[in-house]
C-alpha positions in Angstrom: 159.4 135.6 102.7 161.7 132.8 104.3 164.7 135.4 103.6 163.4 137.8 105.4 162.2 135.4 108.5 165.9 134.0 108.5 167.2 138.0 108.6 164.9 138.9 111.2 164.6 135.7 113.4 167.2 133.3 112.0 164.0 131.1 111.4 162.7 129.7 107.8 159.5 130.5 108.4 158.5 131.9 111.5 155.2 131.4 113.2 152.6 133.7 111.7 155.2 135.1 108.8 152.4 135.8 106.6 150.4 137.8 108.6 153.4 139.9 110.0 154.4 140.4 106.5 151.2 141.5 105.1 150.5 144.3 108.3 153.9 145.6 107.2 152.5 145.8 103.3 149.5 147.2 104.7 151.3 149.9 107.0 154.8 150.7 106.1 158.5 149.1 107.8 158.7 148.0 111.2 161.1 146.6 113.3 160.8 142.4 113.4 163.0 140.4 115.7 166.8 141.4 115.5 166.0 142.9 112.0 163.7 145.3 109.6 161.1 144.4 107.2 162.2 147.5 104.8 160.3 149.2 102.6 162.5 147.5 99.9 161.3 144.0 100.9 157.8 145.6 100.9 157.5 146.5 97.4 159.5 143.5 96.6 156.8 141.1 98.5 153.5 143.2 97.2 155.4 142.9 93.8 155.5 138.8 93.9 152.0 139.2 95.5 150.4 140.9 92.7 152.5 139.2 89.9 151.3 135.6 91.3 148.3 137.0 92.6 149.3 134.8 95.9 149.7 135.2 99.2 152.0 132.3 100.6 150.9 130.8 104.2 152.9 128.1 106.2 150.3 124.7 106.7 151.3 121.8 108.8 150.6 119.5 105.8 151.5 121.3 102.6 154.1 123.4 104.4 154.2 127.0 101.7 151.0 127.3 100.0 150.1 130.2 97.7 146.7 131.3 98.6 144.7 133.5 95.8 145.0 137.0 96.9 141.5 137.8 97.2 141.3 134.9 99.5 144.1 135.9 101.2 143.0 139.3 101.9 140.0 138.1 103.3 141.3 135.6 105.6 143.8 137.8 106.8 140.8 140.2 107.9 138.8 138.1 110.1 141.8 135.9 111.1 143.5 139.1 112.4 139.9 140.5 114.3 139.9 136.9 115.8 143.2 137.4 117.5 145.0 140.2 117.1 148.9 138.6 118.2 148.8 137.1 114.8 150.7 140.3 113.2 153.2 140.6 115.9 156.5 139.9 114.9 
């Protein structure tokens, strides 16, 4: 996930990463800064997803935290209908 921020945005982990990550698992490649999140890094990321069954997030005091999956997918849901500029990247 950090590879792909520092590809797109020359950032370790940019703000809201895992929600612009997951939107592009859940509907296809899409242009992301200066870069691509690729179908590649798609199956790659849904691939460590399921294998962990984790979802990394950034927090200000544990800094990359895997998050169950299910949870994940849930907070991502009403996160996203709360606002919306969470999955632009």
């Amino acid at each position: 996930m950090s590879d792909i921020s520092e590809i797109c945005y020359c950032a370790g982990w940019l703000l809201n990463l895992e929600y612009v990550l997951w939107n592009a698992v859940l509907t296809g490649p899409r242009k992301c800064g200066h870069g691509m999140i690729t179908q590649e890094d798609i199956h790659e990321l849904l691939a460590l997803a399921n294998r962990t069954d984790s979802w990394m997030v950034f927090d200000e005091e544990t800094e990359e935290t895997a998050l169950a999956l299910s949870f994940w997918r849930a907070k991502y849901l009403n996160d996203i209908s709360l606002d919306s500029t969470l999955i632009k990247g």
